[in-house]
VEXMARNU-725347 format. One record per residue (C-alpha): residue number from 1; chain; x, y negated, z. Coordinates in nm, 4 decimals, always signed. Each point is the difference from the previous one (the first is absolute). Layout:
! residues N
SITE   num   cadena          u          v          w
SITE   NUM        A          X          Y          Z
...
//
This chain:
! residues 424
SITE   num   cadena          u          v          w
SITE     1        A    -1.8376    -6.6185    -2.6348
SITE     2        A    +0.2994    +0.2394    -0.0668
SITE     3        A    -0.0225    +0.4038    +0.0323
SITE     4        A    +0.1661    +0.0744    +0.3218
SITE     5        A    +0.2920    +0.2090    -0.0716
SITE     6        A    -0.0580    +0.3855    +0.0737
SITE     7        A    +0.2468    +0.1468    +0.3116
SITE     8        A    +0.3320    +0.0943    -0.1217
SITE     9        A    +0.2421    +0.2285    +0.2095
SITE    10        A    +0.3405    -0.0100    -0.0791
SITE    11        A    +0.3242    +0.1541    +0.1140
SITE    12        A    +0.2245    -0.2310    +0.1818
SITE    13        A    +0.2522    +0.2015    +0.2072
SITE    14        A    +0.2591    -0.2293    +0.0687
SITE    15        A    -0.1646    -0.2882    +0.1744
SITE    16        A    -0.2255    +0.1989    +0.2407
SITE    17        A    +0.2587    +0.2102    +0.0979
SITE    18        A    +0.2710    -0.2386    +0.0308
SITE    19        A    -0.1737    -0.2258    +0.2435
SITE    20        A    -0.0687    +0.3308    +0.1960
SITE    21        A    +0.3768    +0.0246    +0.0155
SITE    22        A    +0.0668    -0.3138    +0.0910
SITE    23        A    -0.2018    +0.0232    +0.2898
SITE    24        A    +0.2341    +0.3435    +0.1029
SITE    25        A    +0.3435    -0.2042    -0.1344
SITE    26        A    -0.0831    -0.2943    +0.2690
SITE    27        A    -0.1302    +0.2647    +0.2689
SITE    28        A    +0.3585    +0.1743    -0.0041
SITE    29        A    +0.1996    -0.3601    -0.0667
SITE    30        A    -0.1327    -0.0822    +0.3358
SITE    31        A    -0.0277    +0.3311    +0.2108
SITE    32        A    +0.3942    +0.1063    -0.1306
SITE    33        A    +0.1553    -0.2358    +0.2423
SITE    34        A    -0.1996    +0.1661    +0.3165
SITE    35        A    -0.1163    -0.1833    +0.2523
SITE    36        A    +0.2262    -0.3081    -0.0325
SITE    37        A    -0.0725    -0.1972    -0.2816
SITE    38        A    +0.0159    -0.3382    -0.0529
SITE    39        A    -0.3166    -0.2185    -0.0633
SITE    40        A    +0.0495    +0.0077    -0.3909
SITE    41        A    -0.1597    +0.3463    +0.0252
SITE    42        A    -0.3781    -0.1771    +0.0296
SITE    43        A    +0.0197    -0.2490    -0.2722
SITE    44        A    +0.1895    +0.3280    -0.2270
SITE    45        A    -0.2794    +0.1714    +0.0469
SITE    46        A    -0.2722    -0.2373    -0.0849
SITE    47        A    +0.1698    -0.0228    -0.3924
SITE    48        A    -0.1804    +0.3076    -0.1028
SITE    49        A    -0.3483    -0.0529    +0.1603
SITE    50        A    +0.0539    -0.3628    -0.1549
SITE    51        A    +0.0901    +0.1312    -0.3255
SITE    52        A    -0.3279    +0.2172    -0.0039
SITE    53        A    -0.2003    -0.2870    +0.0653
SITE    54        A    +0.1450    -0.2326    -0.3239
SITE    55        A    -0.0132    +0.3605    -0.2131
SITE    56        A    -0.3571    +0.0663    +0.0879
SITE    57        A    -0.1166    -0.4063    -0.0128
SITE    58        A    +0.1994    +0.0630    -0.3776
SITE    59        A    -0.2288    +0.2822    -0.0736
SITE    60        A    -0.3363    -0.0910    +0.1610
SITE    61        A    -0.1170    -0.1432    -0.3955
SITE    62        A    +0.0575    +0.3091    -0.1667
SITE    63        A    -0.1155    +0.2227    +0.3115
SITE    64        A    -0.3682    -0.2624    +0.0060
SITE    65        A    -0.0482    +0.0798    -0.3234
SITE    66        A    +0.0558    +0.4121    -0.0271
SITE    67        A    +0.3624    +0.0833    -0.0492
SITE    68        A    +0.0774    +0.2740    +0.2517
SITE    69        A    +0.3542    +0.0626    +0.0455
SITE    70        A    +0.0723    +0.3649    +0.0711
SITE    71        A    +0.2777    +0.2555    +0.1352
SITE    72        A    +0.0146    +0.3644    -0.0282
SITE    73        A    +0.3293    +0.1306    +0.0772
SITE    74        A    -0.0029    +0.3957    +0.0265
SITE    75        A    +0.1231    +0.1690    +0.3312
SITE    76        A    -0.0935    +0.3251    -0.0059
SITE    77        A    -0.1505    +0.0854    -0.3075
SITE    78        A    -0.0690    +0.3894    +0.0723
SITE    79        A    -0.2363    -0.0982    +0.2605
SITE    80        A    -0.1289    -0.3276    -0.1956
SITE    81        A    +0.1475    -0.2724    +0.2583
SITE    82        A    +0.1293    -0.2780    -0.1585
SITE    83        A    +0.0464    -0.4022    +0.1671
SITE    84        A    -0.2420    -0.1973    -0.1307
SITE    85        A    -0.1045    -0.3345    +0.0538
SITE    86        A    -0.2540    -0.2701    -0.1623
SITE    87        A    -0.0943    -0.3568    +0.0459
SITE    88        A    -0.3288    -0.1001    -0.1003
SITE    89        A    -0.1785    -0.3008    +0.1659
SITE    90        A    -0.0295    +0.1153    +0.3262
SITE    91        A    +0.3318    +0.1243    +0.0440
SITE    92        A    +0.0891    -0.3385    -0.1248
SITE    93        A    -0.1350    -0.1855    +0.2615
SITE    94        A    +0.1025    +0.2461    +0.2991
SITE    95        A    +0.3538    -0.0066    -0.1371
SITE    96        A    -0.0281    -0.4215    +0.0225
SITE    97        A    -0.1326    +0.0485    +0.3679
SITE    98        A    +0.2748    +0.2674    +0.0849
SITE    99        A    +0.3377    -0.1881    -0.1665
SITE   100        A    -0.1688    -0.3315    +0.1078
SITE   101        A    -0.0535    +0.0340    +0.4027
SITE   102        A    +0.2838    +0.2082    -0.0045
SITE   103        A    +0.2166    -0.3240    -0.1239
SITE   104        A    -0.1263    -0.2207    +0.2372
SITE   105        A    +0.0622    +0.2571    +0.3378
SITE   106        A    +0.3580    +0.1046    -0.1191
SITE   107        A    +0.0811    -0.4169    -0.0135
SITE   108        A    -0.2118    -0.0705    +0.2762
SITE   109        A    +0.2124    +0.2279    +0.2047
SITE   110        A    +0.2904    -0.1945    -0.0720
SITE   111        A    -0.1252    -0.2452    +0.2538
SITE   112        A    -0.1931    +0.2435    +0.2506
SITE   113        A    +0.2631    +0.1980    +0.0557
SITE   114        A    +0.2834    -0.2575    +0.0067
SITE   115        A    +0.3731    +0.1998    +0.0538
SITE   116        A    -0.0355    +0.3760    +0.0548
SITE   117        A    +0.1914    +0.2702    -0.0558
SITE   118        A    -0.2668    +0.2296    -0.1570
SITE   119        A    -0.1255    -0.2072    -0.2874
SITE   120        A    +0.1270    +0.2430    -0.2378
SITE   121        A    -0.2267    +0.2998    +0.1168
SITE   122        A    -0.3008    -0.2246    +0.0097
SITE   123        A    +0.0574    -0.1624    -0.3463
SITE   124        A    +0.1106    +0.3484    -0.1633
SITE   125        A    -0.3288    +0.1576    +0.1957
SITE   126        A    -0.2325    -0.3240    -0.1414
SITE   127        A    +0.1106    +0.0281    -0.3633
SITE   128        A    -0.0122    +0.3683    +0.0071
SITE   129        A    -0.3891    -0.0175    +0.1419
SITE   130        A    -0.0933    -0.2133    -0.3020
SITE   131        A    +0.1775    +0.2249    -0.2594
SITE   132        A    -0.2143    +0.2919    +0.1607
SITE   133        A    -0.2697    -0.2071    -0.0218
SITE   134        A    -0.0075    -0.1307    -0.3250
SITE   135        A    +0.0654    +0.3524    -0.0750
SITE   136        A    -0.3746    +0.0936    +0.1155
SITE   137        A    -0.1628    -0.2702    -0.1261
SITE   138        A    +0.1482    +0.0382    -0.3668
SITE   139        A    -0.0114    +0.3769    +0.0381
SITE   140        A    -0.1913    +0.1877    -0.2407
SITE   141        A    +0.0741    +0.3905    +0.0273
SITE   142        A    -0.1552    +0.1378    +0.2669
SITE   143        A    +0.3382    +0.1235    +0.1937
SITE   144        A    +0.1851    -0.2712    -0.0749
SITE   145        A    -0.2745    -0.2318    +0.2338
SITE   146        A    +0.0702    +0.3030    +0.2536
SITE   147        A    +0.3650    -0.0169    -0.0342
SITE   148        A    +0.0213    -0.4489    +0.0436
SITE   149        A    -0.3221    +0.0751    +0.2508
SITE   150        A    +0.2268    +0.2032    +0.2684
SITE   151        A    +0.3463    -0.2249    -0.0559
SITE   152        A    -0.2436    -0.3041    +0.1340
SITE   153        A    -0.0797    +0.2232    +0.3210
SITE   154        A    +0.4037    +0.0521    +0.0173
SITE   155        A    +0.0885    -0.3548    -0.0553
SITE   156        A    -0.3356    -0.1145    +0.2436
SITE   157        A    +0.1515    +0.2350    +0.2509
SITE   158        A    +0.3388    -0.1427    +0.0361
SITE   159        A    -0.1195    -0.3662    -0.0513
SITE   160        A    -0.2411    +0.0648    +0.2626
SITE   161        A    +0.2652    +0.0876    +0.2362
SITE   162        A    +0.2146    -0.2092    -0.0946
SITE   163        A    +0.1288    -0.0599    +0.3602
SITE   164        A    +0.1072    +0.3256    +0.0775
SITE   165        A    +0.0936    -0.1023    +0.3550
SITE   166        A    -0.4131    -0.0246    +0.0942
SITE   167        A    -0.2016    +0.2959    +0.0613
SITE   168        A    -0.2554    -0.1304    -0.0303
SITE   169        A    +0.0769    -0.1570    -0.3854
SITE   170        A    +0.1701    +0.4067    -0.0705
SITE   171        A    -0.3447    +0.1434    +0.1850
SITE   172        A    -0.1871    -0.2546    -0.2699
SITE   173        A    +0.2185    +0.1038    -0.3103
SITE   174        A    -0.0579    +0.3653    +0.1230
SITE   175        A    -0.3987    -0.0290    +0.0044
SITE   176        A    -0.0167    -0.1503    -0.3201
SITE   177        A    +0.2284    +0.2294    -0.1572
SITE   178        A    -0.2172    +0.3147    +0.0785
SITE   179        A    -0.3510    -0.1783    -0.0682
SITE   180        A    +0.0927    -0.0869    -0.3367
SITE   181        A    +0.2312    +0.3009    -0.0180
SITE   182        A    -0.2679    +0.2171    +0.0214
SITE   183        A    -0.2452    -0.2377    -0.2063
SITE   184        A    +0.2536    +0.0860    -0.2994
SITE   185        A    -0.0112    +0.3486    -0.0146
SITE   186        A    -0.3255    -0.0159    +0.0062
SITE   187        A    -0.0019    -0.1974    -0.3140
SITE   188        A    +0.2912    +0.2034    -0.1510
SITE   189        A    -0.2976    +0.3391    +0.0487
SITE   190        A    -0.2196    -0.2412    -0.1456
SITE   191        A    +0.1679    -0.1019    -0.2894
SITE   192        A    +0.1534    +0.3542    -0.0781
SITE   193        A    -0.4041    +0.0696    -0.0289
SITE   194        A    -0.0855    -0.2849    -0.2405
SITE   195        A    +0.2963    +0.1523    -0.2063
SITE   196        A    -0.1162    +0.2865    -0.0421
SITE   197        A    -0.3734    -0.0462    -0.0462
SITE   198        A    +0.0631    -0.2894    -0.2206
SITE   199        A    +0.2644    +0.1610    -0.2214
SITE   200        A    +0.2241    -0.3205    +0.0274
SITE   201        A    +0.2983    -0.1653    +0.2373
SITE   202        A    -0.1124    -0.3535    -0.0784
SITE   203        A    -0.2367    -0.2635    +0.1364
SITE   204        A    -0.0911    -0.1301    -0.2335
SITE   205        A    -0.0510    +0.3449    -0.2195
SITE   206        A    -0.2480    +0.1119    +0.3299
SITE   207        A    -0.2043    -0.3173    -0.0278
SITE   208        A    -0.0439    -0.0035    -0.3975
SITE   209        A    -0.1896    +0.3745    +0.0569
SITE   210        A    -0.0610    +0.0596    +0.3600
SITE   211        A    -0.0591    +0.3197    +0.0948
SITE   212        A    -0.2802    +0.1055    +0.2422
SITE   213        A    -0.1150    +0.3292    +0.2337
SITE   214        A    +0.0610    +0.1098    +0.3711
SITE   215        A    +0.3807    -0.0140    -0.0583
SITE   216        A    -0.0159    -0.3407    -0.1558
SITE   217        A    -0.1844    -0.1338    +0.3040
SITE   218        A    +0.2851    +0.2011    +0.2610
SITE   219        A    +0.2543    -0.1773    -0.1642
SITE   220        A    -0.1720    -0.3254    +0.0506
SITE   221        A    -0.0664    +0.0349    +0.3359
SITE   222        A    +0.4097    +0.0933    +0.0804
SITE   223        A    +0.0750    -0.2995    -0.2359
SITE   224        A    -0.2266    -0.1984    +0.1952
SITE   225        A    +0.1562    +0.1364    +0.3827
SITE   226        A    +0.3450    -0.1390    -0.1640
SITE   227        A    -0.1361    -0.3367    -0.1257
SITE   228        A    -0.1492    -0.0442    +0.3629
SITE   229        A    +0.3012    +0.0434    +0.1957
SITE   230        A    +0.2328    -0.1843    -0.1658
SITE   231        A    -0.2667    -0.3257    -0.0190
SITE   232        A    -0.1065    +0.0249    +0.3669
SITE   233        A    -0.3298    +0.1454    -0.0390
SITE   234        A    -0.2403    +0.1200    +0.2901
SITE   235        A    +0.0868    +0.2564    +0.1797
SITE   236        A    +0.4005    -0.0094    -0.1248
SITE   237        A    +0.0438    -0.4048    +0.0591
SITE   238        A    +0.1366    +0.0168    +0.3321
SITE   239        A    +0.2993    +0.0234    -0.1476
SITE   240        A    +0.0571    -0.3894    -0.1035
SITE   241        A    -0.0560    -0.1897    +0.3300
SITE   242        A    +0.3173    +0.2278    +0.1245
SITE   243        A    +0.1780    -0.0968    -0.2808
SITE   244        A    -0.0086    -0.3460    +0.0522
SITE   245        A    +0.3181    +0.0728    +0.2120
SITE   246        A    +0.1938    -0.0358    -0.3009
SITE   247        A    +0.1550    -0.3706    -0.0721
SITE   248        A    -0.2320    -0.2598    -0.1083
SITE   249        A    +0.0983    +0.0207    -0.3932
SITE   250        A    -0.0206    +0.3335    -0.0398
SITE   251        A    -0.3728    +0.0096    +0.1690
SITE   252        A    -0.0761    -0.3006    -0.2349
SITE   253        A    +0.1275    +0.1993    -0.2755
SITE   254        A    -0.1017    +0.3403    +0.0490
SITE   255        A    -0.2700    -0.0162    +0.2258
SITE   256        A    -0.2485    -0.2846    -0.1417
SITE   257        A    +0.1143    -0.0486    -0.3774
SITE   258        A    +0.1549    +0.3281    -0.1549
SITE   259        A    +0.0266    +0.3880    +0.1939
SITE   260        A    -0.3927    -0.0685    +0.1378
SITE   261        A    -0.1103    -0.0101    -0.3699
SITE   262        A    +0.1763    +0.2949    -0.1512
SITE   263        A    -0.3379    +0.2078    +0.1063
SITE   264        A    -0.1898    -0.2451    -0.1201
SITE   265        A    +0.1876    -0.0493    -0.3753
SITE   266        A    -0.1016    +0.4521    +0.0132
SITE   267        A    -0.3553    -0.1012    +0.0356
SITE   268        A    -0.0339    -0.3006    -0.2295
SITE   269        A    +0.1438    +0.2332    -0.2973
SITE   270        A    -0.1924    +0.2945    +0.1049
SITE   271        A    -0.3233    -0.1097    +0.0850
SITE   272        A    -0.1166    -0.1255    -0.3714
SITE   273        A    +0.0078    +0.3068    -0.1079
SITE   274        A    -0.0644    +0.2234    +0.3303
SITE   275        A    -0.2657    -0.2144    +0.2237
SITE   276        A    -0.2993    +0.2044    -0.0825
SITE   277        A    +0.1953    +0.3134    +0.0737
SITE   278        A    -0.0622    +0.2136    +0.3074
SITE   279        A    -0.0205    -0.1835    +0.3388
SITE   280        A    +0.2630    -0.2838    -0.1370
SITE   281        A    -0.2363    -0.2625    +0.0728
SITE   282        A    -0.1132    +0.0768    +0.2917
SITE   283        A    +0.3624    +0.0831    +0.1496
SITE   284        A    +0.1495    -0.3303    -0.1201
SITE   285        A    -0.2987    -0.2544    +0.1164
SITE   286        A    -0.0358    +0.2412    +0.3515
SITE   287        A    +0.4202    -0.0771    +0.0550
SITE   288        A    -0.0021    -0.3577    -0.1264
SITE   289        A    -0.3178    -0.0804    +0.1752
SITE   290        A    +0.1463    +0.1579    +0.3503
SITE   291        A    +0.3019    -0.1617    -0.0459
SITE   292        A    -0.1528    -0.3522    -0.0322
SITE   293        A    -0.1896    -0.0177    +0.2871
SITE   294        A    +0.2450    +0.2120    +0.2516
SITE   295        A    +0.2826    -0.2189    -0.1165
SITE   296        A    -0.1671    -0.2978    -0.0209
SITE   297        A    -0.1043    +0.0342    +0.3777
SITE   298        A    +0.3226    +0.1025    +0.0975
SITE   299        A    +0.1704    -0.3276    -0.1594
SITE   300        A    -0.2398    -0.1913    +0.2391
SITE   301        A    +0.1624    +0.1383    +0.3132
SITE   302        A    +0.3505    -0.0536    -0.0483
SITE   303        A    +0.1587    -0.2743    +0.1249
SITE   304        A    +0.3429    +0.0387    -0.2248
SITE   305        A    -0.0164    -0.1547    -0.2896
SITE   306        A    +0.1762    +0.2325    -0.1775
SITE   307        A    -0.1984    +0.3009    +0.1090
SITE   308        A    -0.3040    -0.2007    -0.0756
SITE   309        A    +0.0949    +0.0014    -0.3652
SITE   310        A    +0.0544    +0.3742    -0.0241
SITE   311        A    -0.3287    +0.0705    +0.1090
SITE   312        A    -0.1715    -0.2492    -0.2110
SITE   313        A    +0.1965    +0.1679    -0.2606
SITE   314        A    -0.1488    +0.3324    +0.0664
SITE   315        A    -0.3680    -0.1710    -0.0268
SITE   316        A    +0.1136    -0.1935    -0.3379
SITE   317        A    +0.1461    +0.3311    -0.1049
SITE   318        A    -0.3907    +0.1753    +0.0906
SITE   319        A    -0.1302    -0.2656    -0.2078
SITE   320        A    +0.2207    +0.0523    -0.3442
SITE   321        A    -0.0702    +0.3521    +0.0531
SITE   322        A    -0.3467    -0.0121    -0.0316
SITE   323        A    +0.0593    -0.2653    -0.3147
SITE   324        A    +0.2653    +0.1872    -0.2162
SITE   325        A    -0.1964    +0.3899    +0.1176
SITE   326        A    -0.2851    -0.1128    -0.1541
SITE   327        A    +0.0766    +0.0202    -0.3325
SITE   328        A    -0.2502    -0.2527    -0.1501
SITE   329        A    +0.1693    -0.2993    -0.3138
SITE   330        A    -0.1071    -0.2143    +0.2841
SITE   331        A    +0.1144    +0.1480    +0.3447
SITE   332        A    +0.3031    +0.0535    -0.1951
SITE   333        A    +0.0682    -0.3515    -0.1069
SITE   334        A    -0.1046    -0.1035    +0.3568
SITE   335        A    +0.2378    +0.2353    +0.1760
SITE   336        A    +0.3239    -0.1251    -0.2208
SITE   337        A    -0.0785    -0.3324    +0.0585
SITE   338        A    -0.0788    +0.0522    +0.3946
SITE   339        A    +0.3365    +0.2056    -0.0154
SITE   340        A    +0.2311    -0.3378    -0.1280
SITE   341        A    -0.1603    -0.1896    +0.2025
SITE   342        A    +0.0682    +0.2163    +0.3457
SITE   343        A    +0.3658    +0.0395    -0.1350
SITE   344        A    +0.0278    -0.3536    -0.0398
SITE   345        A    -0.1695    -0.1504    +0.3640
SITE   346        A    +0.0915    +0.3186    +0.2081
SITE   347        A    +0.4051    -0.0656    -0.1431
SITE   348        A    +0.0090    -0.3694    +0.0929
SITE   349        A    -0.1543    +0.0834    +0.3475
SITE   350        A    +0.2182    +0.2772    +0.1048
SITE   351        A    +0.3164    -0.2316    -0.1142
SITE   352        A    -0.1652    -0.2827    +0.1462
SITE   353        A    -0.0127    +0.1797    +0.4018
SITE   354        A    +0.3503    +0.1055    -0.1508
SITE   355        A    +0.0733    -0.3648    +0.0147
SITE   356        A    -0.1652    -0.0401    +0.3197
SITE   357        A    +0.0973    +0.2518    +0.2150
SITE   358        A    +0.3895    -0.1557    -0.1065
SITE   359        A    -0.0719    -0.3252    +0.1086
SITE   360        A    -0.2459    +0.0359    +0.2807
SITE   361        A    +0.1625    +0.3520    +0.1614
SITE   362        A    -0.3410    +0.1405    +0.0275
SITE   363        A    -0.3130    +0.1830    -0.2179
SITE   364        A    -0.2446    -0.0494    +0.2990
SITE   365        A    -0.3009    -0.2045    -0.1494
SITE   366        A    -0.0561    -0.1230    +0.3469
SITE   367        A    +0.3605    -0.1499    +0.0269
SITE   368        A    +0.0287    -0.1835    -0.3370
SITE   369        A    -0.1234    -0.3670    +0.0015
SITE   370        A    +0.0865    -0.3264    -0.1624
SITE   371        A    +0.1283    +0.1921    -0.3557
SITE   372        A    -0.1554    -0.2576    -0.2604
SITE   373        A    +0.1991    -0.2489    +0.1822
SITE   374        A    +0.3667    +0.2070    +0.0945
SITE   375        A    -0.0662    +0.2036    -0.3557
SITE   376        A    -0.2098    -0.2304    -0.2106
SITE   377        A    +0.0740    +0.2056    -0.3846
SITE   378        A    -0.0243    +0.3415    +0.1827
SITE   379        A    -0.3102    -0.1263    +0.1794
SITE   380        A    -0.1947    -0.0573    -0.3209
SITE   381        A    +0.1223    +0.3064    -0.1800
SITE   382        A    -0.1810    +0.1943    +0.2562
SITE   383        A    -0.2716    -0.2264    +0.0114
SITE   384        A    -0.0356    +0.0463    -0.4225
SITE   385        A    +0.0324    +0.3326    +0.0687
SITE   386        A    -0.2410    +0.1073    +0.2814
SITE   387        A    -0.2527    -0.1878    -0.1987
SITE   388        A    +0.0440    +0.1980    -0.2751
SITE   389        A    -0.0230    +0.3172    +0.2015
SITE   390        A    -0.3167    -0.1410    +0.1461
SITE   391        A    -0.1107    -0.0727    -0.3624
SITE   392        A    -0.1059    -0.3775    +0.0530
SITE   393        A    +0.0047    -0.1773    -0.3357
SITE   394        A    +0.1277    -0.0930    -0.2085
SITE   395        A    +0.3012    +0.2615    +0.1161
SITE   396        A    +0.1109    +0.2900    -0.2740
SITE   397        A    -0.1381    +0.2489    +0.3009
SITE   398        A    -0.3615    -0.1467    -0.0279
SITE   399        A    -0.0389    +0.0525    -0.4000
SITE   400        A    +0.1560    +0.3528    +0.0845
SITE   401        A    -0.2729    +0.0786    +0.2349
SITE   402        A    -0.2792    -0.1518    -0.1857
SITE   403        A    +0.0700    +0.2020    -0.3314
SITE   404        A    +0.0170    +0.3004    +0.2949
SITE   405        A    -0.3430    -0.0868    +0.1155
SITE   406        A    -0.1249    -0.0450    -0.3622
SITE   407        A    +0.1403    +0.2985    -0.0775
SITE   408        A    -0.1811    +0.2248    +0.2779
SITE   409        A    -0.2977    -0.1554    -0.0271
SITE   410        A    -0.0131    +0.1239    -0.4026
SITE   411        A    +0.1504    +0.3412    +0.1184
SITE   412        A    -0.3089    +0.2567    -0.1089
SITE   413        A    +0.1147    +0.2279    +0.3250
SITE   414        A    -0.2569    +0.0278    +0.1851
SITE   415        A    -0.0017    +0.0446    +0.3831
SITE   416        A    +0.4562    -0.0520    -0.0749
SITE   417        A    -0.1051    -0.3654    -0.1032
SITE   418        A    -0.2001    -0.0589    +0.2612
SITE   419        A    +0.2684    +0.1244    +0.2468
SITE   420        A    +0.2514    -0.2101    -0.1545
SITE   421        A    -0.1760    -0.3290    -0.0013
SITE   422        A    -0.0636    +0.0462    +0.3328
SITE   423        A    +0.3798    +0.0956    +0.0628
SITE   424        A    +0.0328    -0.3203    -0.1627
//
């Protein structure tokens, strides 16, 4: 059997940075016209989210098997704050998720929307969201994950309220906008602490020596605050039923499959190293578990489909909390699978009522009847879909949740596993 090759990091400025500015060269191609642009703006867009997808498929050999590709482009050197950016496994496979989804809402729009005359600020607002995006998830300096972390709020905001005619879709975009708002500076305290106390501005420089001590475990806590608001966690998650006033796409996009996980890509890199620090446990599996159930019940009293969904996202969201906080090989390897799999099922069902609501005029579970028959392929995506949610086998959503449960059950936490299990 061979000797599995050691990591390697090496510098590679030009691809991770282009692709960033690909994602800003399509935003403006799109937005420059204004409001009236012509339908070409949504399939423009989707060329650099599609061209991150084929890069990062090219690369996903050499990632598997320890080359790191790295940036670290200097800012400010006086103060130490430089750009940098890494893609290691994980970052890998969030960037695939990202570039992916975000292809298939910028051409599913094509048909949802049919001929309006603000397709250029939605495309130019989609692409930019995934730039910021893969941004966080690639990040590896600890301000340069603040710095993409706030242009998602910004980007969330205005795709949010998209339809700047409804109050109630600006009240939405304003709500979210100051939850998350104030969830980032939070983290920005919080990070500024780990800085300091760690003597380093990277990620993965923290991790490699962590540091520990009272201010270790106040900077954790204010990282923690952030990760919670911007992924919907109990008590900040009222938030994301409100903005499911925003189109269907962008809710598939940023509200099931990308923006929800930002928090949770913060506390599947941190909590490896930082799970037996302080009250982390105990903060994460307390939010994720009160976020399952309250969400969970919630999604069982709505009668809209769609806001059905956002709750049950909020409960999924309680669940990968608790997974990815732990911090345990096999929690961990739980959580990322749980996480593709909710991206996956919760992106085909929000573009599936999409589809619905079109056709049938309504999101009222009570009204719809007779799909498999009137919508026979849209019918059995759900179907495929809800099952996998459900996790009945032989679905991708049932081996996610059985590695979960196998996982807990080998957790040595204590009265946490206990909790969780039950939770579960």
């Amino acid at each position: 059997m061979a000797t599995p090759r050691p990591p390697t990091v090496h510098e590679e400025p030009t691809t991770l940075i282009l692709l960033l500015l690909a994602h800003v060269v399509a935003a403006v191609a799109c937005l420059a016209p204004g409001r009236h642009a012509a339908r070409w703006a949504l399939p423009l867009a989707a060329i650099a989210p599609a061209v991150t997808f084929g890069w990062l498929v090219s690369q996903a050999p050499a990632v598997l098997e320890g080359d790191t590709p790295t940036v670290d482009i200097e800012w400010i050197p006086q103060i130490a704050l430089s750009i940098s950016l890494r893609l290691d496994g994980f970052g890998l496979l969030m960037g695939l998720l990202v570039s992916g989804i975000g292809v298939l809402v910028l051409l599913y729009s094509i048909s949802y929307f049919g001929r309006r005359d603000d397709l250029g600020r939605l495309a130019g607002l989609l692409v930019a969201f995934a730039g910021a995006m893969l941004g966080i998830v690639w990040a590896d300096g600890l301000l340069t994950l603040f710095v993409f972390w706030e242009l998602t709020s910004i980007t969330s905001f205005l795709l949010i309220g998209f339809d700047d005619t409804n109050a109630s879709a600006r009240a939405a975009a304003t709500r979210a906008f100051l939850v998350t708002g104030a969830g980032g500076l939070s983290m920005l305290a919080g990070l500024i602490i780990l800085t300091i106390v760690g003597d380093t501005t990277t990620i993965s420089g923290l991790l490699a020596d962590p540091p520990t001590g009272t201010l270790t475990n106040v900077a954790l806590v204010l990282v923690l605050l952030g990760a919670f608001t911007k992924s919907a966690q109990f008590p900040f998650h009222f938030w994301l039923p409100g903005a499911m006033a925003a189109p269907t796409p962008v809710s598939a996009y940023l509200h099931s499959a990308t923006m929800v996980k930002a928090g949770l890509v913060v506390v599947a890199r941190f909590a490896p190293a930082f799970a037996d620090a302080g009250p982390w446990r105990e903060l994460v599996v307390g939010a994720g578990l009160a976020s399952l159930a309250v969400g969970g019940v919630r999604a069982m009293r709505q009668q809209d489909a769609k806001l059905a969904l956002a709750h049950g996202t909020v409960s999924q969201l309680g669940f990968l909390m608790v997974l990815l906080g732990l911090g345990t090989p096999a929690t961990t390897y739980a959580g990322v699978a749980m996480l593709v799999a909710h991206a996956l099922f919760k992106a085909s069902l929000f573009l599936s009522i999409g589809v619905v609501d079109h056709e049938a005029g309504t999101r009222d579970m009570r009204r719809l009847r007779g799909l498999l028959r009137a919508l026979p392929v849209v019918a059995a995506t759900m179907i495929l879909a809800a099952a996998s949610l459900a996790a009945i086998p032989p679905t991708f959503g049932c081996v996610a949740k059985d590695k979960a449960g196998d996982g807990l059950r080998d957790a040595e936490i204590g009265a946490i596993r206990t909790i969780a299990l039950v939770g579960m």
